[in-house]
C-alpha positions as CSV (number, residue, x, y, z in Angstrom):
1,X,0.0,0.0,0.0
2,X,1.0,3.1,-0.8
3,X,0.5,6.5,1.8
4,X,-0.7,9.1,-0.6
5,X,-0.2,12.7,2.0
6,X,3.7,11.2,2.5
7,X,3.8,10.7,-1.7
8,X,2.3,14.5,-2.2
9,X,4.9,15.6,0.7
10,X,7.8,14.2,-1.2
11,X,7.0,15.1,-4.7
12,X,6.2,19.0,-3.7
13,X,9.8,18.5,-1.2
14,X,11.7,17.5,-4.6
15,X,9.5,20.1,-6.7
16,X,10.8,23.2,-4.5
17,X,14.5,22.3,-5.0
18,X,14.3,23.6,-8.4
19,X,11.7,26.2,-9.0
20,X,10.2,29.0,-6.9
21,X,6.5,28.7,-7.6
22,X,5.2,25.1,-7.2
23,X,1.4,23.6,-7.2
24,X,0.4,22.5,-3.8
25,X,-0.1,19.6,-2.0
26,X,-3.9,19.6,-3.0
27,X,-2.9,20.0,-6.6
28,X,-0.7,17.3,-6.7
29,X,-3.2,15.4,-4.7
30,X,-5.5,16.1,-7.9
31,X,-3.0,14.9,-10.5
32,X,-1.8,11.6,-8.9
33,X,-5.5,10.7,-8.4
34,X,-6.1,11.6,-12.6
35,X,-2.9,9.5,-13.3
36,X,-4.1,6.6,-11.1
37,X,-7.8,6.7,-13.3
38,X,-9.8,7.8,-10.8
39,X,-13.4,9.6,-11.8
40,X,-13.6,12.3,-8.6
41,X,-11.1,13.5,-6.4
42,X,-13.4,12.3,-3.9
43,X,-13.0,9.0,-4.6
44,X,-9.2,9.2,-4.4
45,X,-9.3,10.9,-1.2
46,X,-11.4,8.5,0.2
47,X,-8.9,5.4,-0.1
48,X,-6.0,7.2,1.7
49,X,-3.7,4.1,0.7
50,X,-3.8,2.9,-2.9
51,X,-2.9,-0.9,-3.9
52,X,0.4,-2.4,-5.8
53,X,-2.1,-3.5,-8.5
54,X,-3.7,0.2,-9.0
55,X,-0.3,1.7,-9.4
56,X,0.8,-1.1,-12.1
57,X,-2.6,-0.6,-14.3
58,X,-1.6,3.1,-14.4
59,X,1.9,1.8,-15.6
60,X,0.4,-0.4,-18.4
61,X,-1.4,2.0,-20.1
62,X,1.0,4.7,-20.1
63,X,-0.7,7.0,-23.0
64,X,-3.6,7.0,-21.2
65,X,-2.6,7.6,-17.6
66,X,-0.4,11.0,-19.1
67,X,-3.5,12.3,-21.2
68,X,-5.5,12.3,-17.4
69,X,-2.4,13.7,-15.8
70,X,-2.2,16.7,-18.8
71,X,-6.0,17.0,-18.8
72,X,-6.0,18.0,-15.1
73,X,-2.7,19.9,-15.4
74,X,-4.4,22.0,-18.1
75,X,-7.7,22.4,-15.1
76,X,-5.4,23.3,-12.5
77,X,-3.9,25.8,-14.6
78,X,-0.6,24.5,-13.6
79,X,2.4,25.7,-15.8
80,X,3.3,23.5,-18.9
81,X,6.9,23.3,-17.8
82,X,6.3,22.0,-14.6
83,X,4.9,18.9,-16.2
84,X,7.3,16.5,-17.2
85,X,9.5,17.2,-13.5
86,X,5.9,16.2,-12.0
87,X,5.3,12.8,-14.0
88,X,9.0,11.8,-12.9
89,X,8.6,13.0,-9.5
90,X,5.2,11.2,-9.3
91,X,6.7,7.8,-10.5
92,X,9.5,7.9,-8.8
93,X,7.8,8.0,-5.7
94,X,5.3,5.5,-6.3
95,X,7.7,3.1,-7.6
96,X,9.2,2.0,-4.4
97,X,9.7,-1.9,-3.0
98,X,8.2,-2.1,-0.2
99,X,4.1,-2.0,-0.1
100,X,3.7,-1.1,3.4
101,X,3.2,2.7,3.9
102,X,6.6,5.0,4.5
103,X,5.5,7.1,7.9
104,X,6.4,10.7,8.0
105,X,9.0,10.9,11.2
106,X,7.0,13.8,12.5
107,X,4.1,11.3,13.1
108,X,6.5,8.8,14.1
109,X,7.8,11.1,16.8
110,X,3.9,11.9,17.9
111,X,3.5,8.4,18.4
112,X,6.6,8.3,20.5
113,X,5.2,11.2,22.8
114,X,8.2,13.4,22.1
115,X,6.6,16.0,19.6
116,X,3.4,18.2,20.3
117,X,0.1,16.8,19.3
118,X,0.2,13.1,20.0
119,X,-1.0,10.3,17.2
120,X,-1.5,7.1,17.9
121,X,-0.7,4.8,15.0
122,X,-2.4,1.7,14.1
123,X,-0.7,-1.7,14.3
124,X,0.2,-1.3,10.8
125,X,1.9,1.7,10.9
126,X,3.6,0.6,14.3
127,X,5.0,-2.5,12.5
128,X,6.1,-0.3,9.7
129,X,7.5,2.9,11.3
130,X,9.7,0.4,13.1
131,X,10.8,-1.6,10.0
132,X,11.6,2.2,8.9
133,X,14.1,3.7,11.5
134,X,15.5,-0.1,12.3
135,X,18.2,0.3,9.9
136,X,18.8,3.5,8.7
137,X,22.0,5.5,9.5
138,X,20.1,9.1,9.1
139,X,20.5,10.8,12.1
140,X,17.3,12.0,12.3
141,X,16.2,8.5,11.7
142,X,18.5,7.7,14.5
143,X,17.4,9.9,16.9
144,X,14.1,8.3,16.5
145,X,15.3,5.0,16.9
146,X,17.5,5.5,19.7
147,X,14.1,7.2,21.6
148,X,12.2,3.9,20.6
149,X,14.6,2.1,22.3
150,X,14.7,3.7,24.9
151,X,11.3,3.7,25.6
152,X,10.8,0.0,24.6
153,X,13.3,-0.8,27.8
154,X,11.1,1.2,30.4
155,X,7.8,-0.4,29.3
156,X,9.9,-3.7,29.2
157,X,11.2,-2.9,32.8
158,X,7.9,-1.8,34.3
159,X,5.4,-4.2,32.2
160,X,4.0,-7.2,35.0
161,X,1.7,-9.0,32.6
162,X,4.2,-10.8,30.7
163,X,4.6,-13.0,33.9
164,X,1.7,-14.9,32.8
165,X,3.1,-15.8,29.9
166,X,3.9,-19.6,29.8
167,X,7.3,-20.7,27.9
168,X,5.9,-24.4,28.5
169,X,2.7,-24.0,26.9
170,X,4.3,-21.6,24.4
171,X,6.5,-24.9,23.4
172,X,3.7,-27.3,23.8
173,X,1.5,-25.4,21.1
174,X,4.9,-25.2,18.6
175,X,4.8,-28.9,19.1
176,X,1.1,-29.0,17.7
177,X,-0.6,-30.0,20.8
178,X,-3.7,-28.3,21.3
179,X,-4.5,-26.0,24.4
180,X,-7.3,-25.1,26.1
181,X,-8.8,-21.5,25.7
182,X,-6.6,-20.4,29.4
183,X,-3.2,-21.9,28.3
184,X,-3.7,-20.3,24.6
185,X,-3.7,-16.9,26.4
186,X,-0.6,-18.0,28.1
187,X,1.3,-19.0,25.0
188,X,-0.1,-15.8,23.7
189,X,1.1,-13.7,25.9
190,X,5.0,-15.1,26.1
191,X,4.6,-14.9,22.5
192,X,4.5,-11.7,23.0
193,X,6.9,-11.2,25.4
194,X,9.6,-13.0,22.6
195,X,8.6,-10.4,20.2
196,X,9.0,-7.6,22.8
197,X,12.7,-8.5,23.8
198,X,13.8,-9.2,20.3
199,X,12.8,-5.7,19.4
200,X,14.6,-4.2,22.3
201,X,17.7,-6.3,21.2
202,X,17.9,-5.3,18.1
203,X,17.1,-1.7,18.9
204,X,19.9,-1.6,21.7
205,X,22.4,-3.3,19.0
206,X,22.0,-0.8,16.1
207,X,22.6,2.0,19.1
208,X,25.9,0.5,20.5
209,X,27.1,0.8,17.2
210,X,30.2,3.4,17.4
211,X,28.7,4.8,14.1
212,X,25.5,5.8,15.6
213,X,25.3,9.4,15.3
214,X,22.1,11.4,16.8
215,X,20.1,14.4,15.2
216,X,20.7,17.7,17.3
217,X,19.0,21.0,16.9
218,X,22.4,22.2,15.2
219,X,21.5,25.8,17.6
220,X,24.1,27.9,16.8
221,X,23.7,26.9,12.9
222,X,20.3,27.9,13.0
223,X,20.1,31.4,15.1
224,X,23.1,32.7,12.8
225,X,21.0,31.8,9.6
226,X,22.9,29.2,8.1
227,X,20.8,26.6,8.1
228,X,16.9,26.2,8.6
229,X,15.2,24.1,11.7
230,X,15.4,20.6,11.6
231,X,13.1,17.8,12.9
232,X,15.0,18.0,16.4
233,X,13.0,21.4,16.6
234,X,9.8,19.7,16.5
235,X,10.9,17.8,19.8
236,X,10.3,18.2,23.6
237,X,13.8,19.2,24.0
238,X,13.5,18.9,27.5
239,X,12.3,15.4,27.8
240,X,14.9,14.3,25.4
241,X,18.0,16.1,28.2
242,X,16.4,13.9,30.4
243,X,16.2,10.5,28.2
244,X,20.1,11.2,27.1
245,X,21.6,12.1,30.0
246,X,19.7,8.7,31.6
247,X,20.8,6.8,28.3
248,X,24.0,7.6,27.7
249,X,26.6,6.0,25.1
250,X,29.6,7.2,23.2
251,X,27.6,9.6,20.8
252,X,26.2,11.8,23.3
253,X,28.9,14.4,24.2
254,X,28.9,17.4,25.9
255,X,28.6,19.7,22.8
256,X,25.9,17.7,21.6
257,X,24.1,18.1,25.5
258,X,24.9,22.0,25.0
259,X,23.5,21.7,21.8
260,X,19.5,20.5,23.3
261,X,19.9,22.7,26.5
262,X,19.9,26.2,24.2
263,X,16.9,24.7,22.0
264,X,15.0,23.3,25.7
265,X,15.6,26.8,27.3
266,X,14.0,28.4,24.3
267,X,11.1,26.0,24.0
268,X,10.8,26.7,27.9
269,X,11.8,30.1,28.5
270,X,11.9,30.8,32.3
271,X,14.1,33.2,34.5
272,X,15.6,30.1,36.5
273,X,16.3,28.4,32.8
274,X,17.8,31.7,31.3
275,X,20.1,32.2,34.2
276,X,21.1,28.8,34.3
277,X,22.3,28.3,31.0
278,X,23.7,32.3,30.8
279,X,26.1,31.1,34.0
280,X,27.8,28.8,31.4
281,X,28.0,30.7,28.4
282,X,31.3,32.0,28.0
283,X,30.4,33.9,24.3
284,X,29.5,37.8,25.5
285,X,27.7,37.8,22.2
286,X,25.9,35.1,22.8
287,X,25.3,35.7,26.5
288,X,23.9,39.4,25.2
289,X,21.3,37.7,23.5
290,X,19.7,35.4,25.3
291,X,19.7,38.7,28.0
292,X,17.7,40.6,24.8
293,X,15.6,37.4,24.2
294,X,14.5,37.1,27.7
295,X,13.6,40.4,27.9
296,X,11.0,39.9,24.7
297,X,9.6,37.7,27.1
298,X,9.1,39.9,30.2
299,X,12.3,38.1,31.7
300,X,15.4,40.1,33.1
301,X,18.3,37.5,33.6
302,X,20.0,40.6,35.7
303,X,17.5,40.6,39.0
304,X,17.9,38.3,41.3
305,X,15.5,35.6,42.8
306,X,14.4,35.3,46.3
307,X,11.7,34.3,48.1
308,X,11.2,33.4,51.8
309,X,10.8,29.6,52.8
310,X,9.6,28.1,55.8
311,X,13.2,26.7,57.5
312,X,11.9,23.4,58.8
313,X,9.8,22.2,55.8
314,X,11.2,23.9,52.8
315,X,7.5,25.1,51.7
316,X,7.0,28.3,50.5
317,X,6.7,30.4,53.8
318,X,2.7,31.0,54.9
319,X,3.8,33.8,57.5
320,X,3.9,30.4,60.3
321,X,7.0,29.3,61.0
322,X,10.9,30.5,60.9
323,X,11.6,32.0,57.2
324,X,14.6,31.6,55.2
325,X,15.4,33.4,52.4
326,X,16.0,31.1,49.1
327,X,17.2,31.5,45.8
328,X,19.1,32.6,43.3
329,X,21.3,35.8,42.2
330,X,20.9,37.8,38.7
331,X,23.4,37.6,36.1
332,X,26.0,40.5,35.7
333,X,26.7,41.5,32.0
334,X,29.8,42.6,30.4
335,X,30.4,45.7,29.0
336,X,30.6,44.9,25.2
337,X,31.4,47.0,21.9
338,X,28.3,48.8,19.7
339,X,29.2,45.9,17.0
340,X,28.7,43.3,19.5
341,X,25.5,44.7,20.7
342,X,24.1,45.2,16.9
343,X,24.9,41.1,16.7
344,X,23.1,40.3,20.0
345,X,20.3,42.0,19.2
346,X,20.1,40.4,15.0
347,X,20.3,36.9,17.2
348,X,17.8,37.9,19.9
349,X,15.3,38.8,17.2
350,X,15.7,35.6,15.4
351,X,15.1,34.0,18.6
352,X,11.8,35.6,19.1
353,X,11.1,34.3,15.4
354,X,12.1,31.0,15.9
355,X,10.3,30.7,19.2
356,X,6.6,31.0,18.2
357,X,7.2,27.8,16.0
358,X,8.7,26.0,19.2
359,X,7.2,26.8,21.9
360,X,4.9,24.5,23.4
């Protein structure tokens, strides 16, 4: 089966690499369903998924498929030399291998928990979204995969039910012996449990690989303008910090660490996050900045932070009880150049435009 949105996505991605004005995803949507010889849009829409054997008819008849593809170009009013780029583009992507349906890694990373606006794929999808990232050395592939992993050995550690499973009656039904309805649920269920720890294995063996290399939020790349937001910016930054610093193996480093903590603070902007990561920025640049950024949001990294707690349980102090102050003191800035300030503020503003896409 084939996904049609993830075809559309790909064929306008490849589309915008070599002209400026492109049809959208709609239109596209419109030819592939003319090429495939369907009668309504509707009707192409509809199947979401189209079958091996659909594709192939439109292959057969090749004179006829194009004449519905130009027909439609000529409706959309879709510019003539767009039209042979969009045929290859179209085929190319349809003629792939495998027949299970390629997942987008956004909805991949929804399933996962770790991007906003959770989906929940179906068994299908599971099983191929896994085949997907199991072998790939894409590092934003890997990042996935190295999250899935992750989270397969905390559900593995805290999951009771598989101690019902039965390896005995497991064997007995391999040996063909029938079972009764209760010892079919426990085969069943260490079934299960087999599949479960061979996809942790193999999970946990592609990440010990000293090739492994992760996806980060390449931060500093981005906020100078060299290169745009990758899929790591579409990520809980902060939950990730967390998972890597728990999970740790040879490809997570410090840089790469620094790397998520400037993307986490500006997902989550607060004055205890600001100060924290401005006591370890050495860059007065850099440290100007995020001072100018946090001041777009209402935040002055230069007060300090105190409150009053109560001494013997740590609570915030209800006017009951001896008080001790707590917290934490302001940041003091360096005195830099008219140039330097000029840069701080060109990175602070593209912070405050980067944020409103990040932001949770």
């Amino acid at each position: 089966m084939y996904n049609l949105s993830a075809i559309s996505h790909a064929v306008l991605q490849q589309l915008k690499q070599h002209h400026i004005v492109t049809p959208t995803r709609s239109q596209i949507l419109e030819l592939m369903a003319a090429y495939l010889g369907y009668k309504t849009y509707a009707s192409f829409k509809a199947d979401k998924v189209i079958s091996k054997e659909k594709l192939n008819s439109a292959l057969a008849d090749q004179v006829a498929a194009f004449t519905r593809f130009d027909a439609r170009l000529a409706d959309l009013n879709i510019p003539i030399s767009l039209a042979n780029q969009l045929k290859q583009s179209v085929i190319q992507h349809f003629d792939i291998n495998e027949l299970a349906p390629k997942i987008s890694l956004i909805r991949i990373a929804q399933h996962l928990g770790i991007a906003a606006s959770q989906a929940k794929l179906r068994p299908s999808e599971v099983k191929a979204s896994y085949e997907q990232i199991q072998t790939s050395h894409d590092s934003e592939i890997s990042l996935l995969r190295y999250v899935w992993c992750c989270r397969e050995q905390d559900q593995h550690s805290e999951d009771e039910h598989y101690s019902d499973g039965s390896s005995y009656w497991y064997e007995q039904r391999q040996a063909g012996v029938k079972l009764s309805a209760t010892a079919e649920e426990w085969a069943n269920t260490y079934e299960r449990q087999l599949a479960a720890d061979e996809r942790q294995r193999a999970l946990s063996n592609t990440e010990t690989e000293s090739s492994t290399e992760l996806a980060s939020p390449c931060f500093a790349e981005v906020i100078h303008g060299e290169c745009t937001p990758n899929l790591c910016w579409q990520l809980d930054a902060s939950y990730l910090l967390e998972l890597f610093e728990d999970n740790m193996f040879a490809g997570i480093t410090d840089e790469f660490l620094d790397d998520w903590e400037r993307l986490a603070v500006l997902q989550n902007p607060t004055h205890q996050n600001l100060v924290r990561l401005a006591e370890s920025l050495i860059d007065e640049v850099e440290l100007w900045a995020w001072y100018l950024f946090g001041l777009s949001q209402q935040i002055d990294i230069t007060t300090d932070n105190y409150s009053l707690i109560n001494s013997d349980t740590g609570d915030a102090w209800d006017e009951y009880g001896p008080a001790t102050p707590a917290g934490y003191d302001g940041i003091a800035l360096p005195v830099i150049s008219k140039s330097q300030r000029r840069k701080s503020q060109l990175l602070a503003e593209r912070m405050q435009i980067l944020i409103s896409s990040v932001k949770k």
